[in-house]
N, C-alpha and C positions, 0 to 999 in steps of 0.2 A: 345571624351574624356571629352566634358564637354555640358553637352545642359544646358539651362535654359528655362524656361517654365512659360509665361505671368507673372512676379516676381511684385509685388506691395510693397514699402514700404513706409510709410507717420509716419515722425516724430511728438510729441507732438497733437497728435491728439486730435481735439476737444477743442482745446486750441486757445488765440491769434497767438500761433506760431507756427501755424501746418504746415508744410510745406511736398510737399508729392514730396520723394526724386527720388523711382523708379517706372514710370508708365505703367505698361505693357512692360515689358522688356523679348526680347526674343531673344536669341543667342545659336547657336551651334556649337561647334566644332571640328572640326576632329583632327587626329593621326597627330602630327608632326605641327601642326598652329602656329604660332607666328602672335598674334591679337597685334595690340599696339591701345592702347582708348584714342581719344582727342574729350576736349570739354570743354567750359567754365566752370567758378565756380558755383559752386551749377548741375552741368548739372548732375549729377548722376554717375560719373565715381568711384569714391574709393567707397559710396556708393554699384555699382553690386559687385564692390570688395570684398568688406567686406560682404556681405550676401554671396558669393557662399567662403568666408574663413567660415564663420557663426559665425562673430564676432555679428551679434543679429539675431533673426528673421527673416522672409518673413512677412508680412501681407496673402499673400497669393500669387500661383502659386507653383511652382517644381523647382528643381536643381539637377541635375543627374551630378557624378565624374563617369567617365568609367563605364555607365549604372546602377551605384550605388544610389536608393533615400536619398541625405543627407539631404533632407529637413529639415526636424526634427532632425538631429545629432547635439548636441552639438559640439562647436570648438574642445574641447581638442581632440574629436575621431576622428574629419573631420580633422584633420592635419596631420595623417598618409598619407591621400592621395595626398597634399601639399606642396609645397616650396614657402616659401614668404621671398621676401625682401625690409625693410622697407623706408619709408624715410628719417627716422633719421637714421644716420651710427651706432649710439648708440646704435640700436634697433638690435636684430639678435644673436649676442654674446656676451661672458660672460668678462666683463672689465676685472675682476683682476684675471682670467685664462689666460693661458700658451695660443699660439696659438696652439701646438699640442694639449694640451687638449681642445679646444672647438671642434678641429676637429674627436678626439677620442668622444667626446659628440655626433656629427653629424653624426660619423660612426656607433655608437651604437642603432641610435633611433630605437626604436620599437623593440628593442631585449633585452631579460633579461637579467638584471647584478647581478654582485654577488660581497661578498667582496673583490674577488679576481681581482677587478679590475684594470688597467694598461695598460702599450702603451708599448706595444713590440718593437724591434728592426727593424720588418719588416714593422710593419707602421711606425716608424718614417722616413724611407728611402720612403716607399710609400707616406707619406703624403710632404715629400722633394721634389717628382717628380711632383707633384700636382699644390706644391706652384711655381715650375720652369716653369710650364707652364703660370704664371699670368704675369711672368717680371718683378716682381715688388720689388723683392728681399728677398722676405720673404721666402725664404728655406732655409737662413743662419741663423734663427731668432726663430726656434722652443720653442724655450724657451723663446722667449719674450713677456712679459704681453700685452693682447690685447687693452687694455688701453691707452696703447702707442703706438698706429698706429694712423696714420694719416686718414681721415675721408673719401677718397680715399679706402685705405690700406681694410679697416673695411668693406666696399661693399663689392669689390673682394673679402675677405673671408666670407662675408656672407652668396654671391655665391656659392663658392664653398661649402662650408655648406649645403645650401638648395638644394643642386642636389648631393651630396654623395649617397645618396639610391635613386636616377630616380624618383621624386615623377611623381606621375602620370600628376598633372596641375605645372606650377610655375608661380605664381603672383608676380608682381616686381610694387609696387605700387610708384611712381614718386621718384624711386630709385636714381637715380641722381642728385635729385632737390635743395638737398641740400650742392654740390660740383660744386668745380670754372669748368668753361668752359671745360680745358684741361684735367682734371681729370676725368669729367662727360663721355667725349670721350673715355677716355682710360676704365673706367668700361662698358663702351656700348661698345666697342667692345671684352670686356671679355665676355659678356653676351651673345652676337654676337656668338661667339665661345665656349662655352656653350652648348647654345641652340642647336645649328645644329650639335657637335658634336654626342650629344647624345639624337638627336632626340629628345627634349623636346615639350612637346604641353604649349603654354606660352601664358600670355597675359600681357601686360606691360600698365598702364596708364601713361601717361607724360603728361604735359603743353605745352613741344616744338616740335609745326608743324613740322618742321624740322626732326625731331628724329623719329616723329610719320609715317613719308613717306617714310627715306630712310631703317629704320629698319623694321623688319616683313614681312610675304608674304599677311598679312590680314588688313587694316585700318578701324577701326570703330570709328565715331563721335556721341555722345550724344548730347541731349537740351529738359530739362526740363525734365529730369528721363527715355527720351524715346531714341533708334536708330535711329537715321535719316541718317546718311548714312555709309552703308558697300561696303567697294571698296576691290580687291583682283587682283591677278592678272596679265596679262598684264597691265591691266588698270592701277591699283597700281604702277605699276614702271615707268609707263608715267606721274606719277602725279606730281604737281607742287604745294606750297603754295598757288598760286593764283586761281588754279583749284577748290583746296577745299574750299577757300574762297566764292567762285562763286557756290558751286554745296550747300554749309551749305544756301548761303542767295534763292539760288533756291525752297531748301526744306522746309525750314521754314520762307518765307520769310520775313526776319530780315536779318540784318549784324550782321556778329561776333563782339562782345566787349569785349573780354579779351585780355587785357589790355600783361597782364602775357604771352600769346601764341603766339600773334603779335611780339611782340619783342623777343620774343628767338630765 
């Protein structure tokens, strides 16, 4: 569903502040993967992100969506093949829309509209069955301004959003990062159930070791733009914080120092 192919990118090049983000970065992934990506700051994680979204450039190498070159695609057309959710809860949908309507927006993407546009009777009971399945109460609520959800509330439908048409990748860039503990939980386990209902090929970056072990069947850790260690597995579900701790300072022999990933 998603290869990347030796991916270079180096900020402000040639300058004081060049700093070179992705260094020969190569990943592949099959039908149905849930990768979760940890690694310190600066290590290159939103970074692959945002090049295989193609929010800029490669310097150079490939990026294939379901054997597709999107190299060269501009974002707007490379997001047919996509679901991304941000991590601002802000980011995703439309504040001062209805929640039916951003989801009538989400149901429509990629399909022509006309002026004869509207929410039928049978999506609003569709998208009632939807929201019943989050718990979170929002299928009494169709008519309430998005605006007024609570920043929890705002993931879950952004969710739901971004896998209405099954994009073929879904990126969840430290989706939870910016929700209390207990909320974070309850969106990762929407996500949880999400993903595996409907088969999604995913890859999530997070901060928290934790999150990044016990969710997904795939762990990949970055340092310094590059892969250093991809676990999967058996292996993966015997893994422990301290395992990874010991297998990062093995690889690159350094200790972990984010500060942010220890303590979550």
């Amino acid at each position: 569903m998603l290869e990347i192919r030796n991916i270079y990118k180096t900020f402000n090049k040639d300058t004081i502040n060049e700093r070179k983000a992705l260094n020969g970065v190569s990943l592949k992934l099959e039908d149905g993967d849930f990768v979760t990506v940890i690694g310190g700051n600066g290590a290159g994680k939103s970074t692959m992100l945002n090049a295989v979204a193609g929010v800029w450039p490669v310097d150079s190498g490939s990026i294939f969506i379901d054997d597709i070159d999107v190299t060269g695609m501009p974002e707007h057309k490379r997001a047919k093949y996509l679901g991304r959710v941000f991590q601002d809860p802000m980011t995703g949908t439309a504040a001062t829309m209805e929640i039916q309507e951003n989801l009538a927006l989400a149901m429509r993407r990629g399909k022509r509209r006309s002026l004869m546009w509207g929410i039928t009777k049978a999506e609003k009971e569709r998208y009632k069955e939807m929201l019943r399945e989050l718990d979170l109460g929002l299928e009494e609520r169709l008519s309430a301004k998005v605006g007024l959800l609570s920043g929890g509330q705002r993931q879950a439908l952004t969710l739901l959003m971004a896998t209405l048409q099954r994009p073929r990748l879904l990126l969840l860039d430290e989706h939870t990062a910016a929700l209390d503990p207990k909320t974070a939980a309850k969106v990762l386990e929407i996500s949880d159930k999400i993903i595996g209902e409907e088969n999604l090929t995913a890859m999530m970056v997070t901060h928290n070791m934790r999150d990044a072990i016990v969710h997904g069947n795939r762990l990949i850790m970055m340092s310094e733009g590059k892969i250093v260690i991809d676990i999967k597995g058996e292996e993966k579900k015997k893994l422990t914080v301290e395992d990874l701790l010991q297998k990062f300072e093995e690889v690159s022999g350094e200790e972990f120092s984010d500060d942010k990933a220890l303590l979550s």
